[in-house]
DSSP file (Angstrom, degrees, kcal/mol; ACC not computed):
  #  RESIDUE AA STRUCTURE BP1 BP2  ACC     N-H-->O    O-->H-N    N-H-->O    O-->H-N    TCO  KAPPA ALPHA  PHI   PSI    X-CA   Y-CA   Z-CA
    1    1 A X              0   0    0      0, 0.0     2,-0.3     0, 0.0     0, 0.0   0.000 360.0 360.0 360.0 109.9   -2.4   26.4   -7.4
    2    2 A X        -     0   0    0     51,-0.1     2,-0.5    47,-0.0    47,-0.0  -0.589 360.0-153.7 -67.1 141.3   -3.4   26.1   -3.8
    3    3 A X        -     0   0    0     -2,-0.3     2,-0.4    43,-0.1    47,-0.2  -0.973   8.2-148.3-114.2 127.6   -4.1   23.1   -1.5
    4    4 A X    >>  -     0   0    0     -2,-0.5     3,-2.4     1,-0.1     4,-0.6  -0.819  24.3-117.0-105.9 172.1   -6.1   23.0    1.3
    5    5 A X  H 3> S+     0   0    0      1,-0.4     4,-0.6    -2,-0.4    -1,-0.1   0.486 116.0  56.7 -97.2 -10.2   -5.4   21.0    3.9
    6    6 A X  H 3> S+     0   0    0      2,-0.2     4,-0.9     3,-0.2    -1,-0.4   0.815 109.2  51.3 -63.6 -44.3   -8.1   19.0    3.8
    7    7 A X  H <> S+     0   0    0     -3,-2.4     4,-2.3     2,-0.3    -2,-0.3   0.746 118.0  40.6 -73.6 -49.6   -6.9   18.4    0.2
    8    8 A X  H  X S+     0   0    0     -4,-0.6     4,-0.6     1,-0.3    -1,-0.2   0.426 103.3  58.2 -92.4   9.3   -3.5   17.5    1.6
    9    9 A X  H  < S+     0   0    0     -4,-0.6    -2,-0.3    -5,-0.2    -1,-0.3   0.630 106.3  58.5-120.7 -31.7   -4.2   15.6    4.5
   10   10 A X  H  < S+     0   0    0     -4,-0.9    -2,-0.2     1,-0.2    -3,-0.2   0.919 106.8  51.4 -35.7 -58.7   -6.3   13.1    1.5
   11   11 A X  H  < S+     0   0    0     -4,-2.3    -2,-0.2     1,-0.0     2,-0.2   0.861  95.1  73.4 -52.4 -44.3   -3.1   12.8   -0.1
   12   12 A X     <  +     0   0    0     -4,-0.6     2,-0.3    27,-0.1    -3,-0.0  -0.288  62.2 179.1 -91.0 108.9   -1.2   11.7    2.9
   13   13 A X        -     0   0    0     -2,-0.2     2,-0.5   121,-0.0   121,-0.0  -0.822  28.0-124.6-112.7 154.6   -2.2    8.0    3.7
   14   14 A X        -     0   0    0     -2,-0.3     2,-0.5   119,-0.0   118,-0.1  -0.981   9.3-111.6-125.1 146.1   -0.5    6.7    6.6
   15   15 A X        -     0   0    0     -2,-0.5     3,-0.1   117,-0.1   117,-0.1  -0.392  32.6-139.3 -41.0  76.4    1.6    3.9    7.2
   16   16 A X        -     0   0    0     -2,-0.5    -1,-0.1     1,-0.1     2,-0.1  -0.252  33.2 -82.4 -70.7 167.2    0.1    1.1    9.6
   17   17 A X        -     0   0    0      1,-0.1     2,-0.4     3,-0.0    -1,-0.1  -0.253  23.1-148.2 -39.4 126.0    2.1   -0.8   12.2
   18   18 A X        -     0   0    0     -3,-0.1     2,-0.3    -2,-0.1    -1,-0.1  -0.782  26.0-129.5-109.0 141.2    3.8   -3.3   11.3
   19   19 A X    >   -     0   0    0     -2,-0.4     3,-1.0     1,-0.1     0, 0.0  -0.827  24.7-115.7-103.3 151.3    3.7   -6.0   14.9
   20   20 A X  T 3  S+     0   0    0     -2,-0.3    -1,-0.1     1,-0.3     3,-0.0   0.410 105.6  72.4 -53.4 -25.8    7.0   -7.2   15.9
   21   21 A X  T 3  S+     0   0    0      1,-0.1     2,-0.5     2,-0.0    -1,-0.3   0.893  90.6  82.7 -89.9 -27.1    6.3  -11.3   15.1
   22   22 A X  S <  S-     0   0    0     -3,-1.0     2,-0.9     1,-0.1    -1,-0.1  -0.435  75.1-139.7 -92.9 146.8    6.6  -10.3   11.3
   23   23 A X        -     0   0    0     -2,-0.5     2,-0.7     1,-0.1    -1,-0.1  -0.549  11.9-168.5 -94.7 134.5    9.6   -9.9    9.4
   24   24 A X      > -     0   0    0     -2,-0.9     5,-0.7     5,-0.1    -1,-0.1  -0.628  26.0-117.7-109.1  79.0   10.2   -7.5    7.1
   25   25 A X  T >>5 -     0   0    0     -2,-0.7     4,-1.6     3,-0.2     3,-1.3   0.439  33.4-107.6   8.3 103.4   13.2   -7.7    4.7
   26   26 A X  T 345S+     0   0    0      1,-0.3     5,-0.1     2,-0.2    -1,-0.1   0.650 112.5  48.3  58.4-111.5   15.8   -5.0    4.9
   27   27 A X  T >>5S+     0   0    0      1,-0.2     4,-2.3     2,-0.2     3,-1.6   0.894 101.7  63.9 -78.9 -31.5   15.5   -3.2    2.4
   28   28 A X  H <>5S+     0   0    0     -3,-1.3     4,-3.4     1,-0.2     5,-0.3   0.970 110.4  43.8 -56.8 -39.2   11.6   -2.8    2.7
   29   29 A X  H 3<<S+     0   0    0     -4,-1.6    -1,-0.2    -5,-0.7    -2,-0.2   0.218 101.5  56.5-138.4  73.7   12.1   -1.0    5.8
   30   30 A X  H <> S+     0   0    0     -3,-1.6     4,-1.4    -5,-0.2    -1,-0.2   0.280 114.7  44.7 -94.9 -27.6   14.5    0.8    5.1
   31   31 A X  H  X S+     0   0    0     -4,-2.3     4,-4.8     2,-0.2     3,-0.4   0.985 104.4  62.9 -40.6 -67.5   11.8    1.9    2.3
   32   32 A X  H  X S+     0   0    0     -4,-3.4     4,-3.3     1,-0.2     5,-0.3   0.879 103.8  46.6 -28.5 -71.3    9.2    2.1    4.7
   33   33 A X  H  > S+     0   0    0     -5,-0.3     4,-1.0     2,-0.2    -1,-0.2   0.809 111.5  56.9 -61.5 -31.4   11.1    5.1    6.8
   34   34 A X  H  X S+     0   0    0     -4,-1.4     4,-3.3    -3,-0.4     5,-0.3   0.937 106.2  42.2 -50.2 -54.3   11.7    6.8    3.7
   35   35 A X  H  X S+     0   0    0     -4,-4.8     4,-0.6     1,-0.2    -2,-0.2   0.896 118.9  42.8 -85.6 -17.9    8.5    7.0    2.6
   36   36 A X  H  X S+     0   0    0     -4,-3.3     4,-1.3    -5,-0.3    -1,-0.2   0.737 111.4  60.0 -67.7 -13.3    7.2    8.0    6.0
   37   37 A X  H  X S+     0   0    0     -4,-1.0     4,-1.2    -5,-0.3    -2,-0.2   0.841 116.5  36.8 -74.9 -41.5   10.6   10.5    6.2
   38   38 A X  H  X S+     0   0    0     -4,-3.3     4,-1.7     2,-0.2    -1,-0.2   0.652 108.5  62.3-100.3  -9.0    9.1   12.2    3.0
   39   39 A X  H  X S+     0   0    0     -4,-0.6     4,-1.0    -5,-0.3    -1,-0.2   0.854 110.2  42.0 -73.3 -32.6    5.4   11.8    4.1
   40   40 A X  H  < S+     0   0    0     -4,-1.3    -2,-0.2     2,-0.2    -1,-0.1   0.875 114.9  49.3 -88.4 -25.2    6.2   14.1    7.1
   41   41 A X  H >X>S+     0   0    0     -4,-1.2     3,-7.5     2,-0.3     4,-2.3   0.986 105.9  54.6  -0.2 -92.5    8.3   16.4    4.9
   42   42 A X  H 3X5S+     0   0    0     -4,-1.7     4,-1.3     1,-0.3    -2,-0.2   0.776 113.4  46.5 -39.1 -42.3    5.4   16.4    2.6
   43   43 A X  H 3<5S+     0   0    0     -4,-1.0     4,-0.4     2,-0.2    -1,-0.3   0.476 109.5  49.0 -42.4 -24.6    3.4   17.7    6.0
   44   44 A X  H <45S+     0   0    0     -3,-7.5    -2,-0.2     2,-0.2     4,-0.2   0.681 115.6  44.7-113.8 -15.8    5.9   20.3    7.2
   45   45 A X  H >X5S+     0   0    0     -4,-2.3     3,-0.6    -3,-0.2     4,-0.6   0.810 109.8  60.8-100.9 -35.9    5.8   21.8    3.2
   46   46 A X  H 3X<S+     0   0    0     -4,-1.3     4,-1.1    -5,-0.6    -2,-0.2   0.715 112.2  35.2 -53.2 -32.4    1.6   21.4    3.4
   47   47 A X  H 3> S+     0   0    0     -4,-0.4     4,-0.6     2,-0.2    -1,-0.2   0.336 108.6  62.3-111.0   0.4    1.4   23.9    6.4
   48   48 A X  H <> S+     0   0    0     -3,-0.6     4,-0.7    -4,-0.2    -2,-0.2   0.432 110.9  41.7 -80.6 -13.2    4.2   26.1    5.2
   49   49 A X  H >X S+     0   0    0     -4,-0.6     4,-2.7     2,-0.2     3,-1.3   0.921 116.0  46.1 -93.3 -62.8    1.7   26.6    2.0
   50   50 A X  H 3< S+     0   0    0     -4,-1.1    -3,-0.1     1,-0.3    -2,-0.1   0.800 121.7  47.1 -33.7 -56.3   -1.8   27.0    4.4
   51   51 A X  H 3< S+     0   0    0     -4,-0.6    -1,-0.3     1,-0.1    -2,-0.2   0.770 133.4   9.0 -42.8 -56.9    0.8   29.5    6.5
   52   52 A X  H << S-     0   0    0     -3,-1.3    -2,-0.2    -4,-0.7    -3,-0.1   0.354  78.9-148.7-133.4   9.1    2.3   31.5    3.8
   53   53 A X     <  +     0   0    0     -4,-2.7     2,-0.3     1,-0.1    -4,-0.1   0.538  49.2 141.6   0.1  83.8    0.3   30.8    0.3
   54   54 A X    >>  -     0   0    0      1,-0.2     4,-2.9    -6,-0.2     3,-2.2  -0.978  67.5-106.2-138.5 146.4    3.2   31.4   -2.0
   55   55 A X  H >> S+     0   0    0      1,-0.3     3,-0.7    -2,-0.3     4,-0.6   0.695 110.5  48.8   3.0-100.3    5.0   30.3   -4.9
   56   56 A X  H 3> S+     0   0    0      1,-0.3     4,-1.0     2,-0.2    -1,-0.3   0.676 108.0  52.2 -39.4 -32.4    7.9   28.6   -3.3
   57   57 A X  H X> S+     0   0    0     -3,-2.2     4,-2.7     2,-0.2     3,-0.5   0.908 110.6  51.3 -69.4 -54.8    6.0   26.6   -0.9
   58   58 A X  H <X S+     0   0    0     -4,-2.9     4,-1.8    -3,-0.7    -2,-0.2   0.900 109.8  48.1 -53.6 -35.1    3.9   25.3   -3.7
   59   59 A X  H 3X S+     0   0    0     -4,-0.6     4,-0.8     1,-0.3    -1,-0.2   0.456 105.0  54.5 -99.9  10.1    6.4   24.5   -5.5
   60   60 A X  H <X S+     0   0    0     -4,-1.0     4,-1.2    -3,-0.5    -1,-0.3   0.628 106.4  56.6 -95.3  -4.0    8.3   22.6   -2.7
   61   61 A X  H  X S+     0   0    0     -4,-2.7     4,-1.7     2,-0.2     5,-0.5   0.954 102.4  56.2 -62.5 -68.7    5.0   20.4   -2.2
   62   62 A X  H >X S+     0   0    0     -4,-1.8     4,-3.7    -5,-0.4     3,-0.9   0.801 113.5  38.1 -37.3 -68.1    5.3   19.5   -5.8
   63   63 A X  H >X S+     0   0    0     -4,-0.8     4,-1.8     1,-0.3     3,-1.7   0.886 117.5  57.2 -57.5 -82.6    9.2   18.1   -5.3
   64   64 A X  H 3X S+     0   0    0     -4,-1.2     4,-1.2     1,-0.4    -2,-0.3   0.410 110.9  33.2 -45.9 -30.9    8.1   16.8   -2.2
   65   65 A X  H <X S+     0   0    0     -4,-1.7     4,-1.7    -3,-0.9    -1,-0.4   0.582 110.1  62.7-106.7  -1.7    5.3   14.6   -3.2
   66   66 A X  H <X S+     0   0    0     -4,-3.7     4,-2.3    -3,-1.7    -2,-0.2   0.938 114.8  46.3 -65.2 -45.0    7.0   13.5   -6.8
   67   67 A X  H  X S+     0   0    0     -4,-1.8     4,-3.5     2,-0.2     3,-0.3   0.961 108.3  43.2 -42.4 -54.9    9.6   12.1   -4.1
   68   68 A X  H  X S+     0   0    0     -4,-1.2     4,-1.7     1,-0.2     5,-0.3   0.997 116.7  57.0 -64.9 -50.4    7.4   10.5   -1.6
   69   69 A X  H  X S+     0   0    0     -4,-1.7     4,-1.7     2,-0.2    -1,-0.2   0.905 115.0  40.3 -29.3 -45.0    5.6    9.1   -5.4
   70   70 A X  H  X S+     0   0    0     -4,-2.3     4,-2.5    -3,-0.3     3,-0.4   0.980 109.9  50.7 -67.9 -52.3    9.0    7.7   -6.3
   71   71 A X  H >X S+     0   0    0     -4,-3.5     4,-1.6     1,-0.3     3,-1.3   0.962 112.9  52.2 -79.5 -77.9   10.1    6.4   -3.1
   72   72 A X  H 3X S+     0   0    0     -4,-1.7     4,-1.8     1,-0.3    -1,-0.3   0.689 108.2  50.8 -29.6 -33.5    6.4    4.5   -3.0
   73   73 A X  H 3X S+     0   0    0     -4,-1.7     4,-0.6    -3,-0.4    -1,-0.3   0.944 112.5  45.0 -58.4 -47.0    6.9    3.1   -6.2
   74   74 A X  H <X S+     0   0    0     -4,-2.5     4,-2.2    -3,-1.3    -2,-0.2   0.757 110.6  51.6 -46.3 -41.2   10.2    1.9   -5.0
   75   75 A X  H  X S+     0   0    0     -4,-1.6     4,-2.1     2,-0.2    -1,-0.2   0.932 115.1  47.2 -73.4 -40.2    8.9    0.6   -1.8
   76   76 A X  H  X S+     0   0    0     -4,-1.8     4,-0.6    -5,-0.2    -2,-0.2   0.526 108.7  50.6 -56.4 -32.1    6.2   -1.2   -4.2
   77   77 A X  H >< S+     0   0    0     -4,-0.6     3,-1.3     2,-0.2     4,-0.4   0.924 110.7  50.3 -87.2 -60.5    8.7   -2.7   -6.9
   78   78 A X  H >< S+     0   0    0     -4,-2.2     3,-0.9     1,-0.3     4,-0.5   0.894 109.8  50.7 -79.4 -39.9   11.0   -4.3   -4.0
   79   79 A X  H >< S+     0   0    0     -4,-2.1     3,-1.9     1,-0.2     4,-0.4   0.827  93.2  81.8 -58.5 -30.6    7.7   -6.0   -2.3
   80   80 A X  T <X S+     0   0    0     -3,-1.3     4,-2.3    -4,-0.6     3,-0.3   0.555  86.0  54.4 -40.1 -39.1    6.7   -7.4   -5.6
   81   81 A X  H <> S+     0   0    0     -3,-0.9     4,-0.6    -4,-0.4    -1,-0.3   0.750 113.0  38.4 -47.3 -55.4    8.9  -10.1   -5.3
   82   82 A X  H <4 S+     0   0    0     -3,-1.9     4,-0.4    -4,-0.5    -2,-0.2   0.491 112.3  55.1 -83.6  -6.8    7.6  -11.1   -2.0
   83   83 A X  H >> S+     0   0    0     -4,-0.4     4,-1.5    -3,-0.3     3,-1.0   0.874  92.9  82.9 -99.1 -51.4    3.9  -10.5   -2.8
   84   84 A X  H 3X S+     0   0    0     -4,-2.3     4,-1.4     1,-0.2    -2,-0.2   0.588  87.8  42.7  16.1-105.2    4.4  -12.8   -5.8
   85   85 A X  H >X S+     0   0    0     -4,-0.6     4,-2.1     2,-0.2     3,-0.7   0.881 115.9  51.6 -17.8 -70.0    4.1  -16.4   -4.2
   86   86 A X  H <> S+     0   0    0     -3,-1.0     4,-2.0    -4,-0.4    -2,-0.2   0.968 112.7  44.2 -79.4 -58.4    0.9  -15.2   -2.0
   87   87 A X  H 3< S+     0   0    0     -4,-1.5     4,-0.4     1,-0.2    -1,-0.3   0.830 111.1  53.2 -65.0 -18.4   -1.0  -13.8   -5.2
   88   88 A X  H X< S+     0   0    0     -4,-1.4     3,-3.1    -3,-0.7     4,-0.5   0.991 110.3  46.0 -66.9 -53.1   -0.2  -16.7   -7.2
   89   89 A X  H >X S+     0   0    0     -4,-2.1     4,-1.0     1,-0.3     3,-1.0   0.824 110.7  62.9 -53.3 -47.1   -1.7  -19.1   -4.3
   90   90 A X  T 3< S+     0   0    0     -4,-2.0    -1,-0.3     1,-0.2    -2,-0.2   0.303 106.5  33.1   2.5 -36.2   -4.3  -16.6   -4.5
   91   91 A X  T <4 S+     0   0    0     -3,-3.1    -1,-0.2    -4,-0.4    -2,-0.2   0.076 110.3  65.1-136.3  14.5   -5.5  -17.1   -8.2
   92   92 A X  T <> S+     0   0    0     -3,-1.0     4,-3.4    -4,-0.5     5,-0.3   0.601 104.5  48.0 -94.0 -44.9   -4.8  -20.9   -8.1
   93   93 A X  H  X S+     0   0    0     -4,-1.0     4,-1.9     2,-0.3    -3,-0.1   0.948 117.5  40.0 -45.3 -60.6   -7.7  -21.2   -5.2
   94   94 A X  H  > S+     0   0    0      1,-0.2     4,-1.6     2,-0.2    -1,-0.2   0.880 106.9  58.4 -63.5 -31.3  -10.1  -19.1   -7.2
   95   95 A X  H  4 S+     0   0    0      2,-0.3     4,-0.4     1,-0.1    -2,-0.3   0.849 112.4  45.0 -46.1 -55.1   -8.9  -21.0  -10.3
   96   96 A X  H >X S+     0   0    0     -4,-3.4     3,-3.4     1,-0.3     4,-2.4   0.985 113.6  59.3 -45.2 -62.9  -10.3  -24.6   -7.9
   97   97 A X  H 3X S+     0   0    0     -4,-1.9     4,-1.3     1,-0.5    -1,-0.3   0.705 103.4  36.9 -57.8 -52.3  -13.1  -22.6   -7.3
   98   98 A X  H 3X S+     0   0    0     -4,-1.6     4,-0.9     2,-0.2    -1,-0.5   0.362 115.3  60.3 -88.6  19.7  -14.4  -21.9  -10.4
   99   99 A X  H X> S+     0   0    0     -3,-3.4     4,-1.2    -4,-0.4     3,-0.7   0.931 110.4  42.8 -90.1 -77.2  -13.4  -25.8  -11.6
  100  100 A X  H 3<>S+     0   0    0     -4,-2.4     5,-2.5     1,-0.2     9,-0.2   0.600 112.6  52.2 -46.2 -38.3  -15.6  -27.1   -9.0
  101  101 A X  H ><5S+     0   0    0     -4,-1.3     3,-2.6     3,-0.2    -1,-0.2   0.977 115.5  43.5 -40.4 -73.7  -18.2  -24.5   -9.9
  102  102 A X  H <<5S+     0   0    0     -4,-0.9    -2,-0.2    -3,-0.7    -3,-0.1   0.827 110.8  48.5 -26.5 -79.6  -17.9  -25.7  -13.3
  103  103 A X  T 3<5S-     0   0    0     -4,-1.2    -1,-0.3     2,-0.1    -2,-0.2   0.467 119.9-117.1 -54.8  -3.5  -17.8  -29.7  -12.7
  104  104 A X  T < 5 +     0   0    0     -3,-2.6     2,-0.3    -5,-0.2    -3,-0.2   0.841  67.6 143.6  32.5  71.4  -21.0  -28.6  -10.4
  105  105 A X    >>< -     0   0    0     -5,-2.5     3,-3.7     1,-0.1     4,-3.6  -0.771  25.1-178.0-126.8  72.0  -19.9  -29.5   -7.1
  106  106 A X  H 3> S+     0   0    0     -2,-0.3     4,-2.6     1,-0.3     5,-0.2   0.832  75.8  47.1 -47.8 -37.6  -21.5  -26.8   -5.6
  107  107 A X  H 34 S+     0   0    0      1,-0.3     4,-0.4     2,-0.2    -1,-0.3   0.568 112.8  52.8 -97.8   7.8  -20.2  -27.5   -1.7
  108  108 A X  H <> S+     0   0    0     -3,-3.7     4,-2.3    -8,-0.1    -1,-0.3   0.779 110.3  48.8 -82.3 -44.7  -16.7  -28.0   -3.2
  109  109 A X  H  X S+     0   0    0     -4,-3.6     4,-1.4     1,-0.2    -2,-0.2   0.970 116.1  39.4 -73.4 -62.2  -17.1  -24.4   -4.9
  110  110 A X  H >X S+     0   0    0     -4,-2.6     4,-1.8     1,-0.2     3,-0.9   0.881 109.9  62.2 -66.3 -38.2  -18.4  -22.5   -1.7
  111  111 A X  H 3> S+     0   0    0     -4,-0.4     4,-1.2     1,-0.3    -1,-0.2   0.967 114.8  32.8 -41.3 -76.7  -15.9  -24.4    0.3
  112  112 A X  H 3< S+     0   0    0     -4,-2.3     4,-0.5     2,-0.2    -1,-0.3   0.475 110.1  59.4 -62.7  -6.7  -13.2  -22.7   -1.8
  113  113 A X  H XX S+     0   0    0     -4,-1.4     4,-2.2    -3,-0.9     3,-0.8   0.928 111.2  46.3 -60.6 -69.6  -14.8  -19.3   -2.5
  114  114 A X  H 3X S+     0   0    0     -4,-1.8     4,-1.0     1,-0.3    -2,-0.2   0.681 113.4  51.6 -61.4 -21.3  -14.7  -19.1    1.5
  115  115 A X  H 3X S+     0   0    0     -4,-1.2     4,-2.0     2,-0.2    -1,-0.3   0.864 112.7  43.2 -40.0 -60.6  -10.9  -20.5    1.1
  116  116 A X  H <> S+     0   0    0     -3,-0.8     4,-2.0    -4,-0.5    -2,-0.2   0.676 114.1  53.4 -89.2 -26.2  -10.0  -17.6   -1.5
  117  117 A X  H  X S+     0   0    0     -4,-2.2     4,-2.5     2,-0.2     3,-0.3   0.951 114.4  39.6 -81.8 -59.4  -12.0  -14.7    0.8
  118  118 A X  H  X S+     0   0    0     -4,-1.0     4,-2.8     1,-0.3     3,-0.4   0.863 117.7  50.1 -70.5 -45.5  -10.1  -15.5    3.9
  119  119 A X  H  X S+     0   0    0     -4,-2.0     4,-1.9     1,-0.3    -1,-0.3   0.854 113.5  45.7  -6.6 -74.5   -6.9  -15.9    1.9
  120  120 A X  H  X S+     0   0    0     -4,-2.0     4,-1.2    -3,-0.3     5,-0.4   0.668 109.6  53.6 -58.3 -19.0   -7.4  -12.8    0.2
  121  121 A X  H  X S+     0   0    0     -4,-2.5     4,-2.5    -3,-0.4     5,-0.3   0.945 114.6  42.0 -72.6 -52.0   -8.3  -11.1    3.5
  122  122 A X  H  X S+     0   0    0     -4,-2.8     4,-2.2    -5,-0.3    -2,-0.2   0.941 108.5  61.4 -53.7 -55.5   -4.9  -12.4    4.9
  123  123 A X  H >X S+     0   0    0     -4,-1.9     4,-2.0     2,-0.2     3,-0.6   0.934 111.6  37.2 -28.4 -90.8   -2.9  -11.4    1.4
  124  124 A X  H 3X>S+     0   0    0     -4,-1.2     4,-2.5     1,-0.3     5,-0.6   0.933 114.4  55.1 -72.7 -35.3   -3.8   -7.2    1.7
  125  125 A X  H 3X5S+     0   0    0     -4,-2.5     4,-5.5    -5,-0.4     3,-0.4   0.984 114.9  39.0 -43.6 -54.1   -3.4   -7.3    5.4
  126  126 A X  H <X5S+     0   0    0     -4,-2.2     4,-2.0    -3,-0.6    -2,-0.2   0.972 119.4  50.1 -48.1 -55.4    0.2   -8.8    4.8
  127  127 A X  H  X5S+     0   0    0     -4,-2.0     4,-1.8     1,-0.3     5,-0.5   0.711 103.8  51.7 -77.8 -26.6    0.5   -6.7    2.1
  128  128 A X  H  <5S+     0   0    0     -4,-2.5     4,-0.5    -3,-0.4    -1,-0.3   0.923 108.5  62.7 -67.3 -52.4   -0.6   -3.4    4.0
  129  129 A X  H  <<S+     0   0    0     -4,-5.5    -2,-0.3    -5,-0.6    -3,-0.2   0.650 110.2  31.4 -53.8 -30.7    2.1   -4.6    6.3
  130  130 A X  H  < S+     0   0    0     -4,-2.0    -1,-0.2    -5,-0.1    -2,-0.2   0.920 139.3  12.7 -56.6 -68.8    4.8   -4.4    3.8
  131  131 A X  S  < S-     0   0    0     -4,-1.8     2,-0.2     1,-0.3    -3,-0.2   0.938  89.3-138.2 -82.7 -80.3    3.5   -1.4    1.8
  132  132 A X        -     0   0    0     -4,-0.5    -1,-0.3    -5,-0.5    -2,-0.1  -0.943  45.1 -37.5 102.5-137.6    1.1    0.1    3.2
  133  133 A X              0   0    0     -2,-0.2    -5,-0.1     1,-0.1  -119,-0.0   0.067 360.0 360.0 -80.4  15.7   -2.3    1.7    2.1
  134  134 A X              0   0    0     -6,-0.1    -1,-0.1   -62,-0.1    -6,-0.0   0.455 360.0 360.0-115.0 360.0   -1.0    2.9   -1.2
Protein backbone atom coordinates (compact mmCIF):
# COMPACT_ATOMS: atom_id res chain seq x y z
CA UNK A 1 0.00 0.00 0.00
CA UNK A 2 1.32 3.45 -0.79
CA UNK A 3 0.46 6.86 0.61
CA UNK A 4 0.81 9.89 -1.09
CA UNK A 5 1.56 12.74 0.66
CA UNK A 6 -1.25 14.53 -0.01
CA UNK A 7 -2.99 11.44 1.54
CA UNK A 8 -0.66 11.74 4.57
CA UNK A 9 -0.54 15.28 5.10
CA UNK A 10 -4.93 14.68 5.48
CA UNK A 11 -4.17 12.43 8.14
CA UNK A 12 -1.96 14.75 10.03
CA UNK A 13 -4.30 17.48 11.73
CA UNK A 14 -2.33 19.84 13.68
CA UNK A 15 -2.47 20.89 17.14
CA UNK A 16 -3.61 24.61 17.69
CA UNK A 17 -2.06 26.95 20.24
CA UNK A 18 -3.04 26.78 23.26
CA UNK A 19 -2.66 31.00 24.78
CA UNK A 20 -0.87 31.32 27.89
CA UNK A 21 -4.10 32.77 30.21
CA UNK A 22 -5.53 29.13 30.01
CA UNK A 23 -4.61 26.35 32.10
CA UNK A 24 -4.16 23.10 31.06
CA UNK A 25 -3.81 20.20 33.58
CA UNK A 26 -0.68 18.29 33.64
CA UNK A 27 -1.25 15.50 32.40
CA UNK A 28 -3.12 16.86 29.23
CA UNK A 29 -0.03 18.47 28.20
CA UNK A 30 2.05 16.21 28.76
CA UNK A 31 -0.43 14.26 26.27
CA UNK A 32 -0.56 17.09 24.07
CA UNK A 33 3.52 16.78 23.29
CA UNK A 34 3.09 13.29 22.80
CA UNK A 35 0.78 13.38 20.38
CA UNK A 36 2.47 16.17 18.54
CA UNK A 37 6.09 14.02 19.37
CA UNK A 38 4.33 11.16 17.31
CA UNK A 39 2.63 13.45 14.75
CA UNK A 40 6.11 14.55 13.65
CA UNK A 41 7.41 11.01 13.83
CA UNK A 42 4.39 10.07 11.81
CA UNK A 43 5.93 13.04 9.24
CA UNK A 44 9.55 11.93 9.22
CA UNK A 45 8.15 7.97 8.40
CA UNK A 46 5.59 9.70 5.61
CA UNK A 47 8.59 11.15 3.53
CA UNK A 48 10.78 8.20 4.23
CA UNK A 49 7.85 6.19 2.21
CA UNK A 50 7.40 9.15 -0.77
CA UNK A 51 11.52 8.86 -0.65
CA UNK A 52 12.04 5.21 -0.74
CA UNK A 53 8.51 3.34 -1.50
CA UNK A 54 9.28 0.22 0.47
CA UNK A 55 8.04 -2.27 2.63
CA UNK A 56 9.63 -1.16 5.85
CA UNK A 57 8.70 2.33 5.68
CA UNK A 58 5.13 1.34 5.13
CA UNK A 59 5.11 -0.58 7.62
CA UNK A 60 6.70 1.90 10.13
CA UNK A 61 3.83 4.50 9.20
CA UNK A 62 1.40 1.79 10.22
CA UNK A 63 3.17 1.55 13.96
CA UNK A 64 3.52 5.07 13.83
CA UNK A 65 0.08 6.21 13.35
CA UNK A 66 -1.68 3.15 15.58
CA UNK A 67 0.56 5.10 18.21
CA UNK A 68 -0.22 8.63 17.56
CA UNK A 69 -4.23 6.78 17.40
CA UNK A 70 -3.55 5.55 20.88
CA UNK A 71 -1.92 8.39 22.33
CA UNK A 72 -5.16 10.64 20.91
CA UNK A 73 -7.43 8.50 22.41
CA UNK A 74 -5.56 8.84 25.61
CA UNK A 75 -5.26 12.51 25.26
CA UNK A 76 -9.17 12.33 24.71
CA UNK A 77 -10.13 9.96 27.74
CA UNK A 78 -8.12 12.20 30.24
CA UNK A 79 -9.99 15.55 28.86
CA UNK A 80 -13.37 13.80 29.35
CA UNK A 81 -13.38 14.57 32.70
CA UNK A 82 -12.93 18.12 32.25
CA UNK A 83 -15.21 18.52 29.10
CA UNK A 84 -17.92 16.90 31.24
CA UNK A 85 -19.30 20.04 33.33
CA UNK A 86 -19.24 22.31 30.07
CA UNK A 87 -21.28 19.72 27.90
CA UNK A 88 -23.67 19.13 30.63
CA UNK A 89 -24.33 23.08 30.90
CA UNK A 90 -24.52 22.68 27.32
CA UNK A 91 -27.59 20.33 26.97
CA UNK A 92 -29.31 21.85 30.01
CA UNK A 93 -29.55 25.33 27.87
CA UNK A 94 -30.86 23.64 24.89
CA UNK A 95 -32.97 21.50 27.22
CA UNK A 96 -34.55 25.62 28.47
CA UNK A 97 -34.65 26.16 25.04
CA UNK A 98 -36.80 23.67 23.80
CA UNK A 99 -39.12 24.13 27.24
CA UNK A 100 -39.71 27.64 26.36
CA UNK A 101 -40.27 26.66 22.71
CA UNK A 102 -42.70 24.22 23.98
CA UNK A 103 -44.56 26.54 26.69
CA UNK A 104 -44.58 28.99 23.44
CA UNK A 105 -42.53 31.81 24.64
CA UNK A 106 -41.06 32.31 21.51
CA UNK A 107 -38.56 35.41 22.69
CA UNK A 108 -37.60 33.21 25.73
CA UNK A 109 -36.76 30.30 23.10
CA UNK A 110 -34.53 32.47 20.63
CA UNK A 111 -33.05 34.16 23.63
CA UNK A 112 -31.73 30.74 24.64
CA UNK A 113 -31.08 29.16 21.24
CA UNK A 114 -28.63 32.33 20.89
CA UNK A 115 -27.40 31.30 24.69
CA UNK A 116 -26.73 27.54 23.59
CA UNK A 117 -24.91 28.77 20.01
CA UNK A 118 -22.49 31.02 21.64
CA UNK A 119 -21.96 28.50 24.50
CA UNK A 120 -21.42 25.86 22.12
CA UNK A 121 -19.11 28.09 20.08
CA UNK A 122 -17.05 28.73 23.36
CA UNK A 123 -17.32 24.69 24.44
CA UNK A 124 -15.23 23.33 20.95
CA UNK A 125 -12.92 26.27 21.03
CA UNK A 126 -12.02 25.23 24.79
CA UNK A 127 -12.14 21.96 23.70
CA UNK A 128 -9.82 22.34 20.58
CA UNK A 129 -7.65 23.85 23.20
CA UNK A 130 -7.31 20.82 25.24
CA UNK A 131 -7.52 18.27 22.38
CA UNK A 132 -7.25 19.50 19.54
CA UNK A 133 -8.95 19.09 16.00
CA UNK A 134 -9.29 15.28 16.41
Amino acid sequence: MRYTTACVLSLLAALPAVSLAQQVPANIAALRAQVVQDTANLRTVARQITDTQNASSEQQYVTARLKLDQDIIQLKTAAQPILEPKQSELRQTWAQAEAAALAGDAAQAASLRAQYRQQKSNFQAYKASLVGNF
